[in-house]
N, C-alpha and C positions, 0 to 999 in steps of 0.2 A: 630630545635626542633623536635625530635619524641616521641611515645609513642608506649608500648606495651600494647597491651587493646585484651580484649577476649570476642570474637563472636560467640554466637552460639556454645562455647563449642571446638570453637579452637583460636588462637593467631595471631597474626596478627601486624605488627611493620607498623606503619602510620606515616604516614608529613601532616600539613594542604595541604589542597589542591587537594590533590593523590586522584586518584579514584584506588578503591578496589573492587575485587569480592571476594561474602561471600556468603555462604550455605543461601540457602533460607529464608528472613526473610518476619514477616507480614508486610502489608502495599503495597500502589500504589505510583506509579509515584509522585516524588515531596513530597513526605511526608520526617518530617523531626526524626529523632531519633536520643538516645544519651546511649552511652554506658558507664557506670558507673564504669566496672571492669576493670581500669586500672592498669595494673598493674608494669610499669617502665616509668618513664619519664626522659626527658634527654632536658636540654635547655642548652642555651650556657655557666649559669652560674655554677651548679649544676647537679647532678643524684639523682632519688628520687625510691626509690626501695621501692614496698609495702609489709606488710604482711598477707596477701598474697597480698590486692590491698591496693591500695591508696585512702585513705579517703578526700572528698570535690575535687575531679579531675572528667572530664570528659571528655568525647570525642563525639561533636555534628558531626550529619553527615544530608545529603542528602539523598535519595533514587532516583537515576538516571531512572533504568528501573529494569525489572525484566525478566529473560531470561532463556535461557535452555544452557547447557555445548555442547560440544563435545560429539559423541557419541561414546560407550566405546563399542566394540564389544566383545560375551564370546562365545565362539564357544567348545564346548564338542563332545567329537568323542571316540566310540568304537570300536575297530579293529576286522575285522572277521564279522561284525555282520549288518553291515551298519547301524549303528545307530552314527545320526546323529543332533545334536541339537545348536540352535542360537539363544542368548538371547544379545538384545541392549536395553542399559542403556542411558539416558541423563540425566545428576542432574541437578536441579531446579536452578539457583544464582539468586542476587541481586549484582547490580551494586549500589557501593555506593560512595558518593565525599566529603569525611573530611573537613568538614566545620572551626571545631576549636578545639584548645586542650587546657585544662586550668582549669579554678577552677569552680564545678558546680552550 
């Protein structure tokens, strides 16, 4: 069984159980939340395509930790002139562990 369910404004294909990282959500450690826009499920028996999402589906999760990404180096240069400039990025995630997928 998976689901496609959308977080924070992007999509994301889950299994129970999976830990996932997702753009920054509220909430601490242990806290539990449940994402409502599902919008494909797929179990062994059926496919349930929404439109747009699926009505009475959801997808409970955990809240593992909350963390910082890779950091993403921009480095900008003008020739001739020494001009020289270095901007680094870390985006914020949440760690999260798919509790259960099913009817809300």
């Amino acid at each position: 069984m998976f689901a496609v369910v959308r977080i924070a404004g992007k999509q994301y294909t889950v299994r129970p159980d999976q830990k996932i990282l997702v753009d920054s959500l509220a909430g601490g450690e242990g806290d539990a939340v449940t994402f409502d826009e599902v919008l494909l499920l797929v179990d062994e028996k059926k496919t349930s395509v929404g439109t747009p999402t699926l009505k009475d589906v959801s997808v409970r999760a955990k809240i593992i930790k909350q963390q910082k990404g890779d950091k993403v180096d921009v480095l900008r240069y003008k020739s001739k002139v020494r001009h020289r400039r270095h901007i680094g990025f870390r985006a914020h995630l949440t760690e999260l562990q798919i509790l259960a997928i099913g009817k809300a």
